[in-house]
N, C-alpha and C positions, 0 to 999 in steps of 0.2 A: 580616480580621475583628477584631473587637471583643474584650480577651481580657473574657471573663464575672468577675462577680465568684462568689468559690466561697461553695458553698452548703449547707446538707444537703437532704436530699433528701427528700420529702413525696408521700403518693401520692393523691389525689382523683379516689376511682370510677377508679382504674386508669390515670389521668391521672398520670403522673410529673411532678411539679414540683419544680425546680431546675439549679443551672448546668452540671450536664452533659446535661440535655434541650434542648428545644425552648421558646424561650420560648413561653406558651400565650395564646390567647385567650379571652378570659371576657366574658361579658356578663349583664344583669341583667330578667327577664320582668316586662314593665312592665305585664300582668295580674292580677286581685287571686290570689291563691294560693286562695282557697277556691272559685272556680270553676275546677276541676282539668280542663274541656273545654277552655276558652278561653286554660289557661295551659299544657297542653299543645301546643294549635295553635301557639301565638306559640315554643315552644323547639323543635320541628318546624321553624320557619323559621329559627331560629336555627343550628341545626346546618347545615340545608341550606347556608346563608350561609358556616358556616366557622367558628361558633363550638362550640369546644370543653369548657367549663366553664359552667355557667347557675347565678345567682342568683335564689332567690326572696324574697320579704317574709310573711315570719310573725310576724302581728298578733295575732294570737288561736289559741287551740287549734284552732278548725276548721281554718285554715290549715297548721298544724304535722302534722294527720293527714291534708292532702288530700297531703302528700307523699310518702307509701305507695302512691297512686292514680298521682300523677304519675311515679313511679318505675315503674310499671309500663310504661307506655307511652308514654313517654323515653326512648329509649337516648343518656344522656347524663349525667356527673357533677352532681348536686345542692348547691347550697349554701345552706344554710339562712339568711337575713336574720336578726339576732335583737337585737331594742333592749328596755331596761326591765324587763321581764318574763324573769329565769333559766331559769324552768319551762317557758317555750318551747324554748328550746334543748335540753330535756331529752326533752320529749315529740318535736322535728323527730330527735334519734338514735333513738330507739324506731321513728320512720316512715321510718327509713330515709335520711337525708339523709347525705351523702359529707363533707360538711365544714359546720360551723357557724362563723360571724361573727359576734364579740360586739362589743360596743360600748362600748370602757371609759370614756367618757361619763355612763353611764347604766348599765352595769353594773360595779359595782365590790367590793360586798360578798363580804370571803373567803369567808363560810362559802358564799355562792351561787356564787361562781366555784371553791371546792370539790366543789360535786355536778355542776357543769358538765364540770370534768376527768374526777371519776371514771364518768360516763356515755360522755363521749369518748374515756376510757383502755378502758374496756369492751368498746367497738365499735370500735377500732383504726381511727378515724376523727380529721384536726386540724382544729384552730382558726385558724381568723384572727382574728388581736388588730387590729382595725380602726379606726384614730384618724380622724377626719374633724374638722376646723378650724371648724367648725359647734354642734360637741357637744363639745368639748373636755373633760377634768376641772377642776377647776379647779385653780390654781396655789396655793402654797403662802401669797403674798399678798392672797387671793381673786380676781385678776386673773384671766382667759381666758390659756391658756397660748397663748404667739409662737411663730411660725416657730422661733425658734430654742431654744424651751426643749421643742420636741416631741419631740429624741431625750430629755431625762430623763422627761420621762413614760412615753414607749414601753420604755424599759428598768424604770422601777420595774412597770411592768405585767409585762412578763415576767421580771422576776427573779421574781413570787410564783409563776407559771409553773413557773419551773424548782425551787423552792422546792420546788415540788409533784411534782417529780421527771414535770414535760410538758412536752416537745423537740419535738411533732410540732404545728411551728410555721408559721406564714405569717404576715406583719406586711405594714400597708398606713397610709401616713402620708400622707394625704390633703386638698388646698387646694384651693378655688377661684382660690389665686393660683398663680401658677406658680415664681416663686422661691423663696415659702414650700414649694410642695412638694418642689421639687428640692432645696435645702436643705438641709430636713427629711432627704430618704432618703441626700441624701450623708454626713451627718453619720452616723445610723444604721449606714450600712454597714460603718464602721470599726470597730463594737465589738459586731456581734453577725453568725452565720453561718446568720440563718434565710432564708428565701428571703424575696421581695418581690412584693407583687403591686403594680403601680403604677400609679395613673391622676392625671386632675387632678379633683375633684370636683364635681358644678353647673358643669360648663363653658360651658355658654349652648345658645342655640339652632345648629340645624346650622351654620355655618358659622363663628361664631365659636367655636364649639363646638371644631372641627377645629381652629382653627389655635392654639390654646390648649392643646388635647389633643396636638397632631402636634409643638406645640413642648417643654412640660415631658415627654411619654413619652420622646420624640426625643431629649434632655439626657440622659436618665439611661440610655438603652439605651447612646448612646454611649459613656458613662462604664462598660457592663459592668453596670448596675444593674438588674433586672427581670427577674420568671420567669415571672410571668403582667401582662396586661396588661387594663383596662378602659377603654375610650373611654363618657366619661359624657356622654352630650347629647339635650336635652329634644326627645325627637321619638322614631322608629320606632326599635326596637330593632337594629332590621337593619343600619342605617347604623353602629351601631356597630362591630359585627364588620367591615364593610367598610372602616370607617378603620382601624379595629387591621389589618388585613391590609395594607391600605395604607403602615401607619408601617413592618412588619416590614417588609414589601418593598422601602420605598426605603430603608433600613439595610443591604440585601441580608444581615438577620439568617433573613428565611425567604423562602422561593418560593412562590406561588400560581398561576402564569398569567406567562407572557410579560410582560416589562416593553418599554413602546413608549415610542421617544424622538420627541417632535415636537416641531417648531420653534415659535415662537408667531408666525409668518406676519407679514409686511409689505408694504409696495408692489412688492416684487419676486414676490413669489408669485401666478403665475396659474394654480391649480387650485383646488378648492375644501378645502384640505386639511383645515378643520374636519369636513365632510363625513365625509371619506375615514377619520380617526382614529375619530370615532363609528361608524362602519362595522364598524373593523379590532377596536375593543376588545370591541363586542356580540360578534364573531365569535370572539373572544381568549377572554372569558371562558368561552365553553361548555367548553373546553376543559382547564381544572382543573387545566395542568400544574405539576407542583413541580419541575419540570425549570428550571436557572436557561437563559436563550434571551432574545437581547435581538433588539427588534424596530425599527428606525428609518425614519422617515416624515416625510422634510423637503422643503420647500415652494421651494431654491431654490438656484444654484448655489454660495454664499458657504462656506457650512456643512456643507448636503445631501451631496457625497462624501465628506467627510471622515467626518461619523456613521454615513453611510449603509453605510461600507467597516468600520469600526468592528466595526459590530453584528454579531450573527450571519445577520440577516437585514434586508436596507432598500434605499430606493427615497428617489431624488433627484430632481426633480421639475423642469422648464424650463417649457417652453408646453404644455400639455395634452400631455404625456407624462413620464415618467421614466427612467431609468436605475436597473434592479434587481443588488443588489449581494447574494450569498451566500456569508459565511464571506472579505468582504474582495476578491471580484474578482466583475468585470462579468459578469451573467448574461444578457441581455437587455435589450432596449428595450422599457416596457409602455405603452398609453395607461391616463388618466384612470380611464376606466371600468371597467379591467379589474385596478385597483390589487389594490384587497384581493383578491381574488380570485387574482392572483399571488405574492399575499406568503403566504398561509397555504397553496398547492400547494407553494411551495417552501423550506417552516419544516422 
């Protein structure tokens, strides 16, 4: 394992954040906040999904009070979105939100990010000091500040922070590039001990999305970096959660469901092994394990014993039959048809 980088520790709605938890997953209701039906339904799927932390966008006061509503029939941590406007973030603790995002961008006046603390010192509720390479402050030159000058801004932000005698901290340094982000939070992590939430920002659409996201989260978890995570990409909410489960799991920093090792199939392979893995994983996932259990399903002699013997559970494949292998020695001979079906009798 990874050794974590240390952290203090921060609670959101009961959600422990930092390096002696669970990195967490967070994701953001791409619903308007002031219809409190429709932004409920969509963090309903969220959770079901596997997300653990929800952000909302609070534009206006209605927004900020439909999170009273939303809290009621959520069971789930609320984070309050908050840009431009201080007195949102004032009115979203009064309704009840678990943690507020402010935007030192666009907010930056002490005496506003004075009543911001003392409402969040109030409600023993933290902040995330949220920098996104979009909204930058601007630089001392009036330049947009660089990659590389985002840890001085992220620390004069929170020195007034602590000035203010307020630790219950979360920092998120956030790019649509990916080196600029990784950078960013490497640099950061040397000189301050609050936790990280870490994503790449505006990643693109799904696919570029993911391997944008799967590559800068991947960098820095590696490194011990990140306590909670958000996968940002223009499309269904859901996929995001699903990639952040995804990056956890192939880090083997967390467990969700059986990991399946298959081959990526060639002119020696005759089953339909694409088939058979879309088969194994619908049938994989119902089952929600956080049991670590590795599953391997390969297509041909070269490879297929050696992973197949491996795993804790797998099947090696010739001419429409395999050789099923459990915990390392031969269980049986299966045909084609009755693959999945014998790998998950005998998991």
């Amino acid at each position: 394992m990874f050794k974590r980088r240390r952290t203090r520790t921060i609670n959101i709605g009961g959600v422990k954040v930092g390096w002696k938890f669970p990195v967490s997953i967070q994701s953001m209701a791409k619903t308007d906040t002031r219809d409190a039906r429709n932004t409920i339904a969509e963090i309903k799927r969220l959770k079901k999904a596997g997300c653990e932390i929800v952000r909302v966008a609070v534009k206006d006061v209605i927004a900020a009070k439909s999170i009273k509503t939303i809290k009621r029939r959520a069971d789930i941590p609320l984070v309050a979105d908050i840009h431009f406007d201080y007195r949102l973030a004032i009115e979203s603790i009064k309704s009840g939100a678990d943690k507020i995002r402010i935007n030192p961008g666009n907010i930056s006046s002490p005496n506003h990010l004075k009543d911001v603390i003392r409402a969040a010192k109030k409600r023993k509720i933290p902040i995330r000091i949220g920098f996104n390479s979009g909204s930058m402050p601007p630089a001392g030159d009036g330049q947009t500040e660089n990659g590389d000058s985002f840890v001085g801004a992220a620390l004069r932000y929170i020195k007034f922070f602590e000035k203010e005698n307020f630790r219950d901290i979360i920092v998120s340094l956030k790019s649509s590039d990916v080196r600029e982000t990784v950078t960013a939070y490497r640099g950061l992590a040397a000189r301050c001990d609050y936790p990280f939430h870490v994503g790449i920002t505006a990643s693109g659409a799904h696919e570029a999305g993911i391997v944008k996201s799967s590559i800068g989260i991947g960098a820095l978890l590696l490194d011990g970096i990140g306590d909670t995570i958000r996968v940002s990409l223009t499309g269904d909410s859901v996929s995001e959660v699903v990639t952040a489960k995804n990056i956890l799991q192939s880090l083997s920093i967390r467990n969700f469901r059986p990991d399946i090792v298959s081959c990526p199939m060639c002119g020696r392979c005759q089953v339909d092994l694409a088939g058979i893995v879309r088969k194994l994983e619908t049938e994989l996932s119902a089952l929600n394990s956080q049991k670590p259990l590795t599953v391997a399903v390969m297509g041909c002699e070269v490879n297929g014993p050696g992973e197949a013997r491996q795993a804790d559970i797998g099947i090696a494949f010739g001419k429409d039959s395999g050789v099923l292998f459990r915990k390392g020695k031969i269980v049986k001979k299966v045909k084609e048809k009755n693959a999945v079906k014998e790998l998950l009798k005998n998991l």
